[in-house]
N, CA, C and O atoms as a GROMACS GRO file, in nm:
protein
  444
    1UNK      N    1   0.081  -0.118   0.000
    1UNK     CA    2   0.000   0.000   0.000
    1UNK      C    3   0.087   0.126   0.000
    1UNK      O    4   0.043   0.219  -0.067
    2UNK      N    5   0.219   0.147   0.073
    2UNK     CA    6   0.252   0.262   0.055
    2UNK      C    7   0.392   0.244  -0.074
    2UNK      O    8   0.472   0.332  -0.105
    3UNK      N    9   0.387   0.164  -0.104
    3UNK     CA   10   0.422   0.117  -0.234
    3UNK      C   11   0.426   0.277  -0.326
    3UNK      O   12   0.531   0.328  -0.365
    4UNK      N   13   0.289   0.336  -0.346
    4UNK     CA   14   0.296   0.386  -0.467
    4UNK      C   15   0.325   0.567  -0.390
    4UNK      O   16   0.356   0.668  -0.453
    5UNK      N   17   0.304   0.556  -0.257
    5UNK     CA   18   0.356   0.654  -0.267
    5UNK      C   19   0.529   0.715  -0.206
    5UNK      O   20   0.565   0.831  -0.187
    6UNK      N   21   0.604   0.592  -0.188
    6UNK     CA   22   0.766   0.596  -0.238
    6UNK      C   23   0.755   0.639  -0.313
    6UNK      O   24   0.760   0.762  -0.311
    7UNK      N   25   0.728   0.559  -0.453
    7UNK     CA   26   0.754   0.647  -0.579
    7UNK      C   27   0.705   0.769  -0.611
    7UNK      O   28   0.758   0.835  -0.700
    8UNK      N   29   0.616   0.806  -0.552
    8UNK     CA   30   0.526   0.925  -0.614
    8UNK      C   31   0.652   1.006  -0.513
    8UNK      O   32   0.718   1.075  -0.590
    9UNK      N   33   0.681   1.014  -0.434
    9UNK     CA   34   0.794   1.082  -0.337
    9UNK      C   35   0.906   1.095  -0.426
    9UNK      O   36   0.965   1.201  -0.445
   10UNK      N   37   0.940   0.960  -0.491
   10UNK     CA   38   1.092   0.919  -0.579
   10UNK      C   39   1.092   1.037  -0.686
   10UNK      O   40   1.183   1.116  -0.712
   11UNK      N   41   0.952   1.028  -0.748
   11UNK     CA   42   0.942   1.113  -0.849
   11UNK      C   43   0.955   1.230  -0.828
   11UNK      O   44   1.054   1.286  -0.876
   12UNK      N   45   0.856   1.309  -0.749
   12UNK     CA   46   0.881   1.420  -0.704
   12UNK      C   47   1.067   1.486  -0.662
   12UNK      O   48   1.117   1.598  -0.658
   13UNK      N   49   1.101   1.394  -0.648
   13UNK     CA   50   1.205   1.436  -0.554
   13UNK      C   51   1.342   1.444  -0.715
   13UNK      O   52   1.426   1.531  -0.737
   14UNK      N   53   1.316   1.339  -0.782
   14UNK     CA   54   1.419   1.372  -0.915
   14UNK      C   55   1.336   1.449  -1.057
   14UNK      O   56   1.368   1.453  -1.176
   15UNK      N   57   1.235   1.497  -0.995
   15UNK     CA   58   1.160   1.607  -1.071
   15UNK      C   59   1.081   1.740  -1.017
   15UNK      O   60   0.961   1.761  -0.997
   16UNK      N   61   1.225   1.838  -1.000
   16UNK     CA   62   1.123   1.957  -0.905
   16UNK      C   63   1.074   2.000  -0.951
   16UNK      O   64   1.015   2.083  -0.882
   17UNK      N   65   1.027   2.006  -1.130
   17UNK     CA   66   0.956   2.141  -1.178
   17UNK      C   67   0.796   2.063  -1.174
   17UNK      O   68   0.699   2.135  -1.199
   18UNK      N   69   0.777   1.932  -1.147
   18UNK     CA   70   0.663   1.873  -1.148
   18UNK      C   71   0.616   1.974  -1.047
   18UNK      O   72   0.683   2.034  -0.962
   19UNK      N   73   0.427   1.983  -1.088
   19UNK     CA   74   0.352   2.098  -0.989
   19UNK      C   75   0.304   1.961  -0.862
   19UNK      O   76   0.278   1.841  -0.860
   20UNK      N   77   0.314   2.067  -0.776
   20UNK     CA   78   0.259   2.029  -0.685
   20UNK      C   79   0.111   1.986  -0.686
   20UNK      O   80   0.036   1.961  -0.780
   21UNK      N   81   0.087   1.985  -0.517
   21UNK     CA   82  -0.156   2.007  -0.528
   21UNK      C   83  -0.162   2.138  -0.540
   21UNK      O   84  -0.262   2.189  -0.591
   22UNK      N   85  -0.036   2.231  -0.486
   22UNK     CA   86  -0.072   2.358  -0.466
   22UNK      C   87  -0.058   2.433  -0.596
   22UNK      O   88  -0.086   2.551  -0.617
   23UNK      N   89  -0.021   2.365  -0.658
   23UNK     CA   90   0.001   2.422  -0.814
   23UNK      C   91  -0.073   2.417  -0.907
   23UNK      O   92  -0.067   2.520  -0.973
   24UNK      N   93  -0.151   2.334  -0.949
   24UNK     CA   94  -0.247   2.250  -1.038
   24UNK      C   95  -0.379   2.377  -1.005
   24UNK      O   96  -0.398   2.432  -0.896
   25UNK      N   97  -0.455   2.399  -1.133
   25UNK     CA   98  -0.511   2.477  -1.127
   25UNK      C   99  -0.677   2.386  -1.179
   25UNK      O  100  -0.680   2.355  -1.298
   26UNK      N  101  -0.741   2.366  -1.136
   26UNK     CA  102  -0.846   2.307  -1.185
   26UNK      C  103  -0.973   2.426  -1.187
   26UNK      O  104  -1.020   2.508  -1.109
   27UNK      N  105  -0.999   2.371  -1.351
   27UNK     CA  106  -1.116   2.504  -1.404
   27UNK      C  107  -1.232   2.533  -1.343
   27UNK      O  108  -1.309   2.437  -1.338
   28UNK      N  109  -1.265   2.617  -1.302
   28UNK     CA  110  -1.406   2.632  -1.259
   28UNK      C  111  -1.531   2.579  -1.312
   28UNK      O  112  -1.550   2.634  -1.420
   29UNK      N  113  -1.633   2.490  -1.282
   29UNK     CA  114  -1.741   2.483  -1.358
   29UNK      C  115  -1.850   2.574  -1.414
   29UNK      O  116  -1.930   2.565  -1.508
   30UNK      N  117  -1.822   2.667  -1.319
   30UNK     CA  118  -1.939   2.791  -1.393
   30UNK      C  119  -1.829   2.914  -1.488
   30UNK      O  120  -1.883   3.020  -1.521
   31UNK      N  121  -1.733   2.900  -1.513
   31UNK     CA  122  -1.686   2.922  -1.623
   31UNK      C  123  -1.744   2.915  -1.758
   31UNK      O  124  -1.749   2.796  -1.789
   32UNK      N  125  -1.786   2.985  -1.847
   32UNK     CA  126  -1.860   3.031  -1.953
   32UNK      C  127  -1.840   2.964  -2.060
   32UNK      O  128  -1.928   2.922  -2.135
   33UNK      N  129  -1.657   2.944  -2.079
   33UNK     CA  130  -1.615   2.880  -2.178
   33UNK      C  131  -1.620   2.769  -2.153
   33UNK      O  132  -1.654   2.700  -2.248
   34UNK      N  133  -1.591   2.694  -2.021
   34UNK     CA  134  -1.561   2.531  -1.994
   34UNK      C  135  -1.744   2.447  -2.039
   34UNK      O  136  -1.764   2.350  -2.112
   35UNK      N  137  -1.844   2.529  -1.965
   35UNK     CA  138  -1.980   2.510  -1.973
   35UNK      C  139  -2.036   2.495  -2.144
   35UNK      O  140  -2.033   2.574  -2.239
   36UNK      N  141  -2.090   2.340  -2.126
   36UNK     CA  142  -2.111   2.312  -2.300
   36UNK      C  143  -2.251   2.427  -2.292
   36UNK      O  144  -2.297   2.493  -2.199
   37UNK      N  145  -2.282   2.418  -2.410
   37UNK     CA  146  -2.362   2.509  -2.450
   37UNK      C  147  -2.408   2.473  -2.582
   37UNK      O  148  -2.341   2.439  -2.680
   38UNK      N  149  -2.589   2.491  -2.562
   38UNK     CA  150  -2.647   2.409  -2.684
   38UNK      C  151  -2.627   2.498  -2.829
   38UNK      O  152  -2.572   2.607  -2.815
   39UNK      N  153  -2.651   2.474  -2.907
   39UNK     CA  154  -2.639   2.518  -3.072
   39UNK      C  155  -2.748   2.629  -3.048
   39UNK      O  156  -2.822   2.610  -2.951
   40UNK      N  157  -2.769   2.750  -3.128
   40UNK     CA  158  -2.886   2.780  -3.121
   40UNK      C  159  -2.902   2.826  -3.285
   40UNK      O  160  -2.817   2.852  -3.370
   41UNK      N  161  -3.066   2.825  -3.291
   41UNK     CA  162  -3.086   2.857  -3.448
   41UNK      C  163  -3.112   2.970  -3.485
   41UNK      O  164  -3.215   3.004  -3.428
   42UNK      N  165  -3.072   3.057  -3.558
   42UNK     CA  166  -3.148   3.168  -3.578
   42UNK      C  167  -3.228   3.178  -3.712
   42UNK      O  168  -3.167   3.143  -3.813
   43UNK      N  169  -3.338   3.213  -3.725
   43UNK     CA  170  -3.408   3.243  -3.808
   43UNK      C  171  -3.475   3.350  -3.879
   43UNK      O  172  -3.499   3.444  -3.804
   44UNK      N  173  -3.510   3.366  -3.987
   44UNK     CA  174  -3.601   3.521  -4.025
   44UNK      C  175  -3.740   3.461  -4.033
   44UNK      O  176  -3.780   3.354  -4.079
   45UNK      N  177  -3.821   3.593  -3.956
   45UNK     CA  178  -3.981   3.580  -3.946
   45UNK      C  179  -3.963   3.690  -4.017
   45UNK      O  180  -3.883   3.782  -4.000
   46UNK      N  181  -4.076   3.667  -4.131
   46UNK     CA  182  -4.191   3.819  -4.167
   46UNK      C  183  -4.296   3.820  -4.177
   46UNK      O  184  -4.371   3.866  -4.263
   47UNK      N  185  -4.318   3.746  -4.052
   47UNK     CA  186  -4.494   3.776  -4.024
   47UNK      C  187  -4.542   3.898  -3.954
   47UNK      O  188  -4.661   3.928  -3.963
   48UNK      N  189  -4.455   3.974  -3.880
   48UNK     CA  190  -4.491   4.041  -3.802
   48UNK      C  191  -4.514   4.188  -3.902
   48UNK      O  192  -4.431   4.271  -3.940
   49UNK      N  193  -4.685   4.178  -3.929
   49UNK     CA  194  -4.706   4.274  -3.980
   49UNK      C  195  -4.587   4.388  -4.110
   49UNK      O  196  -4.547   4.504  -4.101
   50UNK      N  197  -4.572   4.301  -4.197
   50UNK     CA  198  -4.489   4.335  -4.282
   50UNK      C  199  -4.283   4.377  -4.231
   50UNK      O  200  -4.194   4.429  -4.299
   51UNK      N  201  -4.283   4.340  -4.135
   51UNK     CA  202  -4.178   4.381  -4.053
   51UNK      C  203  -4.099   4.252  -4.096
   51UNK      O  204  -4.158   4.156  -4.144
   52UNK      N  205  -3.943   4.254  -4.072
   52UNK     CA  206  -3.902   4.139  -4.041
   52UNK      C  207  -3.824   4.133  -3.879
   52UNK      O  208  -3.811   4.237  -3.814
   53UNK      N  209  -3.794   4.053  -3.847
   53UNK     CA  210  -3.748   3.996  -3.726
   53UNK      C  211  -3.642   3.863  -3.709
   53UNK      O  212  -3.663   3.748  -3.748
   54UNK      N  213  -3.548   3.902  -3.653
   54UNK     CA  214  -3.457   3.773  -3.614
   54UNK      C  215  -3.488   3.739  -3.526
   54UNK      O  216  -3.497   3.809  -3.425
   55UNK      N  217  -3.535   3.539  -3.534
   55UNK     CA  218  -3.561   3.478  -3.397
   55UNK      C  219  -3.442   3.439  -3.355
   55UNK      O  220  -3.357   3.436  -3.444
   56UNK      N  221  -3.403   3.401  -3.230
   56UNK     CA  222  -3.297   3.290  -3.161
   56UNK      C  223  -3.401   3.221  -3.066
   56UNK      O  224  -3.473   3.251  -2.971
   57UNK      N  225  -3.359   3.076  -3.167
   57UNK     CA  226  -3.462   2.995  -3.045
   57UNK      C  227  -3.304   2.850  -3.004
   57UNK      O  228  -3.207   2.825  -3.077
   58UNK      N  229  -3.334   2.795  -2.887
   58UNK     CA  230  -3.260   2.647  -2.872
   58UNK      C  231  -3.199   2.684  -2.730
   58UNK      O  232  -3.112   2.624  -2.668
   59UNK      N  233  -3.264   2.791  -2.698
   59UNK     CA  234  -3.185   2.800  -2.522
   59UNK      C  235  -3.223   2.700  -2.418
   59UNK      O  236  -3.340   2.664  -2.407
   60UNK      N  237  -3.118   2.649  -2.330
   60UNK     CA  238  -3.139   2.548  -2.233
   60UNK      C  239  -3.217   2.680  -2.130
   60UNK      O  240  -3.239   2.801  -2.139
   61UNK      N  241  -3.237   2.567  -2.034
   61UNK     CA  242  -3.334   2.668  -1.918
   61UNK      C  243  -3.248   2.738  -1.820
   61UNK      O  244  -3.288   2.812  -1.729
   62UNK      N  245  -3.144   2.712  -1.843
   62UNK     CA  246  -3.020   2.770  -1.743
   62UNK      C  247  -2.956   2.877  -1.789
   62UNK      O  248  -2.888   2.948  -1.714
   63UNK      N  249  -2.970   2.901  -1.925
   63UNK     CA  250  -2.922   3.063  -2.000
   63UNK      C  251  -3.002   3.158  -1.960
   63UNK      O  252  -3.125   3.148  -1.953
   64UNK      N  253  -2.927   3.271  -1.929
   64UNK     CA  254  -3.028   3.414  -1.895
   64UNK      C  255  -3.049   3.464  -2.036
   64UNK      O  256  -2.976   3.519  -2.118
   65UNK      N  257  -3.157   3.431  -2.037
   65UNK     CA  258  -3.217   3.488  -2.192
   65UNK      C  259  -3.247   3.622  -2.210
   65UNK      O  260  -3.228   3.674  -2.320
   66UNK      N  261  -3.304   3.707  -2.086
   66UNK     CA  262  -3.325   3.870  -2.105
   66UNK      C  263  -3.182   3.923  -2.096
   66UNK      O  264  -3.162   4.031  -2.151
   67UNK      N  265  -3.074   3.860  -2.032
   67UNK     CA  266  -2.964   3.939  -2.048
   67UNK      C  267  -2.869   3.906  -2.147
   67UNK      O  268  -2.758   3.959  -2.139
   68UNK      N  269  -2.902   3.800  -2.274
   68UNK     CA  270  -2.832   3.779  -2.353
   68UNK      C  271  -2.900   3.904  -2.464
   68UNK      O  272  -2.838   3.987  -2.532
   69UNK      N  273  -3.049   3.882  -2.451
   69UNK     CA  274  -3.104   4.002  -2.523
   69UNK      C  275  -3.064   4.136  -2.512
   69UNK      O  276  -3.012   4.198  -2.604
   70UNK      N  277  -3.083   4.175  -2.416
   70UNK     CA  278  -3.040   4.309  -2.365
   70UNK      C  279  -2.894   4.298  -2.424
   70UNK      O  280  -2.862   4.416  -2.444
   71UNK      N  281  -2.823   4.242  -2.450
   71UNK     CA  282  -2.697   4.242  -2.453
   71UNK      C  283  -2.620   4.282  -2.643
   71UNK      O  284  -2.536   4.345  -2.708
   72UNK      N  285  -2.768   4.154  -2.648
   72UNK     CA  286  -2.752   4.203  -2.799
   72UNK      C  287  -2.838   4.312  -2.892
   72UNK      O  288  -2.798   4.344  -3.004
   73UNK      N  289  -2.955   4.364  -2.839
   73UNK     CA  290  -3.000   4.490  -2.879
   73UNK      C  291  -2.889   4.610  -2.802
   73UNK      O  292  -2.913   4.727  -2.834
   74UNK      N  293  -2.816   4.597  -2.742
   74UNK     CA  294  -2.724   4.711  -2.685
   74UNK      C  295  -2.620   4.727  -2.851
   74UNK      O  296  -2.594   4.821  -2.927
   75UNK      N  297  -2.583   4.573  -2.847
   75UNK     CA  298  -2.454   4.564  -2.930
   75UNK      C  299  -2.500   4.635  -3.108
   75UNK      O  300  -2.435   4.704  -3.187
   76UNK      N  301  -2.616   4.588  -3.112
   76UNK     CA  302  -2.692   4.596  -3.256
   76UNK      C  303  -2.748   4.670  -3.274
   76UNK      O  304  -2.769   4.695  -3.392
   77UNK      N  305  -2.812   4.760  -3.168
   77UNK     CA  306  -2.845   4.954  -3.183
   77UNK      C  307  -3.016   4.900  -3.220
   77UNK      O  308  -3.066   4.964  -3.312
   78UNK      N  309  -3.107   4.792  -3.159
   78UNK     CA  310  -3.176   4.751  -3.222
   78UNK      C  311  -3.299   4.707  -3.103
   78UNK      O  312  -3.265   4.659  -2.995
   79UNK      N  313  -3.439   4.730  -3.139
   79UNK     CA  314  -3.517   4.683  -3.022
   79UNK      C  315  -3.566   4.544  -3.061
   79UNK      O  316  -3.574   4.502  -3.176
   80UNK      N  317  -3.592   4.489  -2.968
   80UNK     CA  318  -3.661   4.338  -2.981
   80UNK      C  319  -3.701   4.299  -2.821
   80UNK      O  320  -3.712   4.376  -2.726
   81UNK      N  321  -3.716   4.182  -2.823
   81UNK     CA  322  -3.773   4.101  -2.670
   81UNK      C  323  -3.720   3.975  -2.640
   81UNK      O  324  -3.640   3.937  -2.726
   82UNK      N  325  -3.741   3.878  -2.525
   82UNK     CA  326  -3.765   3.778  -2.480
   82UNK      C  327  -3.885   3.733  -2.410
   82UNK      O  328  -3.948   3.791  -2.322
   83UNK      N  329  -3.912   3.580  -2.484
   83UNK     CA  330  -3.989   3.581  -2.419
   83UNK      C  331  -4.036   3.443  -2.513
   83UNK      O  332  -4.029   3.430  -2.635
   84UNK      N  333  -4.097   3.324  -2.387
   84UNK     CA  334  -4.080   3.207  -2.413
   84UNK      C  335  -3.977   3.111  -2.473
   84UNK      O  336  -3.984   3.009  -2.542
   85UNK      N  337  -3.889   3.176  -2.424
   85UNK     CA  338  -3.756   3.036  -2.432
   85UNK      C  339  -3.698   3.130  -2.596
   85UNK      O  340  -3.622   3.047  -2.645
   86UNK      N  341  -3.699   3.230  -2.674
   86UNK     CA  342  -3.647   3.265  -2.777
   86UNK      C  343  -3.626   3.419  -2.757
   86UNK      O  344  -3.672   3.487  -2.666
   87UNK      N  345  -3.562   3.452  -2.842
   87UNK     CA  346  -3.535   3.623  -2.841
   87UNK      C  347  -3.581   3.677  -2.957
   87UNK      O  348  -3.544   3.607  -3.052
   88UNK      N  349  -3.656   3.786  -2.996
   88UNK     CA  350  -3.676   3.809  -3.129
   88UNK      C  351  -3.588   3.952  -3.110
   88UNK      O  352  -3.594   4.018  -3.007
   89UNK      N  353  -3.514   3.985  -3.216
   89UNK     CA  354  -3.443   4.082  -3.243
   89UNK      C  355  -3.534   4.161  -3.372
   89UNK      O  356  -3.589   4.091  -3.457
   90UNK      N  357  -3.543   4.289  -3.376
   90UNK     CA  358  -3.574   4.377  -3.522
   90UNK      C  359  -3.465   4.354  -3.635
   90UNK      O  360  -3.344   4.336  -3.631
   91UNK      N  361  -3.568   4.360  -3.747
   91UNK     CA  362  -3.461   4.311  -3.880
   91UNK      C  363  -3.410   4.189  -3.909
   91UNK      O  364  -3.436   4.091  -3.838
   92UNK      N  365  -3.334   4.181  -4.013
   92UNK     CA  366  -3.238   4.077  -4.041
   92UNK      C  367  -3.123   4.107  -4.036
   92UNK      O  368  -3.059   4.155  -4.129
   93UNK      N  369  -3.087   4.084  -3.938
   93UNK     CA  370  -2.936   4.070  -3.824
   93UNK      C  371  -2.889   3.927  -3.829
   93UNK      O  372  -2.784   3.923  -3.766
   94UNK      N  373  -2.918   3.818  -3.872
   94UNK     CA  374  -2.900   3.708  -3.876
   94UNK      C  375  -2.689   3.684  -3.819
   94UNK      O  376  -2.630   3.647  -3.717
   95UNK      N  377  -2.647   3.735  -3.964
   95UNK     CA  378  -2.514   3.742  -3.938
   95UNK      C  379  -2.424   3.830  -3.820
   95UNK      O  380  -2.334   3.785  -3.749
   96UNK      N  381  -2.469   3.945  -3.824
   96UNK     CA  382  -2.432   3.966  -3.696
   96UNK      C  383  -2.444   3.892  -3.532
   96UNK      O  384  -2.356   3.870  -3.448
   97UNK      N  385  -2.568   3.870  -3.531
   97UNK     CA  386  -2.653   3.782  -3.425
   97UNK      C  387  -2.513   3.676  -3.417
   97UNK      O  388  -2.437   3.675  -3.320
   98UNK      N  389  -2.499   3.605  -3.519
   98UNK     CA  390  -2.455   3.473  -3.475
   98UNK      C  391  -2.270   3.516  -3.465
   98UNK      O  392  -2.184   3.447  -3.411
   99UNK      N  393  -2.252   3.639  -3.528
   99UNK     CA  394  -2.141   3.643  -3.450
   99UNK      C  395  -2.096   3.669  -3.324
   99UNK      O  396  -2.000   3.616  -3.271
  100UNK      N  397  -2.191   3.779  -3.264
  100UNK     CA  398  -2.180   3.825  -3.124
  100UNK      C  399  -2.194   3.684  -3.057
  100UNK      O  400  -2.114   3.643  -2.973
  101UNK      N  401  -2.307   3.613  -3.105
  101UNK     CA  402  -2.325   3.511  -2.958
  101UNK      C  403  -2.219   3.416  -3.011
  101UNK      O  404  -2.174   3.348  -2.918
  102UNK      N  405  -2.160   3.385  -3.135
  102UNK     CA  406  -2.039   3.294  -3.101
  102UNK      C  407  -1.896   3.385  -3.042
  102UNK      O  408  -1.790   3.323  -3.041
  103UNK      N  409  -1.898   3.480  -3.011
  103UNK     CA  410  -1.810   3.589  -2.924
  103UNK      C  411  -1.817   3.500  -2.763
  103UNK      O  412  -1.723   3.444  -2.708
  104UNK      N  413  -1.936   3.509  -2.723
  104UNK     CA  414  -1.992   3.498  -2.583
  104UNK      C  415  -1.958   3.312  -2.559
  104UNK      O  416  -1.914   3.266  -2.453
  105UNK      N  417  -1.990   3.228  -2.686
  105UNK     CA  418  -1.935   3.120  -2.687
  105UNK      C  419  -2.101   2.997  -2.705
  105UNK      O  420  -2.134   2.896  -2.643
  106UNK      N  421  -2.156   3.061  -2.801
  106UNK     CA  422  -2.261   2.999  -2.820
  106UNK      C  423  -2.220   2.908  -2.979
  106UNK      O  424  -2.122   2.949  -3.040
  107UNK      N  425  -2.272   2.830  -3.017
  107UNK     CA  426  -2.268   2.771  -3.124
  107UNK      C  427  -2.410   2.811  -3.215
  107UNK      O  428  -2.522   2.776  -3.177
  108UNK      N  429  -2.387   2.882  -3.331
  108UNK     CA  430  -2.526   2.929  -3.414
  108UNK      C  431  -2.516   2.811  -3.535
  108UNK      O  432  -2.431   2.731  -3.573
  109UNK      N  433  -2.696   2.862  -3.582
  109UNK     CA  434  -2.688   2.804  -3.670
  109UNK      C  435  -2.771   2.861  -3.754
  109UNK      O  436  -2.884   2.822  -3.724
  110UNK      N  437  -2.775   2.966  -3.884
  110UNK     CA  438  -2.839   3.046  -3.972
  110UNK      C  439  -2.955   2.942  -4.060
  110UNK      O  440  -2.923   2.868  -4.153
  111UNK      N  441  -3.087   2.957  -4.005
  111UNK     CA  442  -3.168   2.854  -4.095
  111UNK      C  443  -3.195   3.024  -4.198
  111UNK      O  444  -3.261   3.023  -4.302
   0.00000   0.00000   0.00000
């Protein structure tokens, strides 16, 4: 039993630049980037009374959806909403849309 940790001692000892426990940095889970994150789709509506509109729909229930909105009518100079699990943005922003949120670390997908 203490077998393995001689060696783990042996090693350490003819390898100082090996990190320590105190060294080793282990990632946070609520980290933004480490956290998978579903695909989302974006789409063009022009139903809305001759208007068009960019949807983003495919959010898990754990994304803040009014502050991804807010985030991206700030970025896009543009009004829209949330509301039921999608965001509708004004216009066709499609390409922009999916660049900002692959910025933030979303995966798009332009239907």
């Amino acid at each position: 039993m203490d077998d393995w940790k001689s060696k783990l001692s042996n090693l350490l000892a003819s390898n100082p630049d090996l990190p320590t426990g105190e060294d080793i940095i282990v990632a946070n889970e609520d980290d933004s980037k480490t956290k998978k994150k579903n695909r989302l789709d974006i789409t063009l509506d022009r139903k809305r009374a001759g208007k068009t509109a960019s949807i983003i729909s495919g959010f898990s229930d754990d994304d803040d959806i009014k502050g991804i909105a807010a985030q991206l009518k700030q970025k896009l100079s543009v009004g829209g909403s949330a509301r039921g699990g999608e965001i509708l943005i004004q216009g066709d922003r499609r390409n922009d849309i999916a660049k900002i949120l692959s910025d933030i670390g979303y995966k798009t997908r332009i239907i």
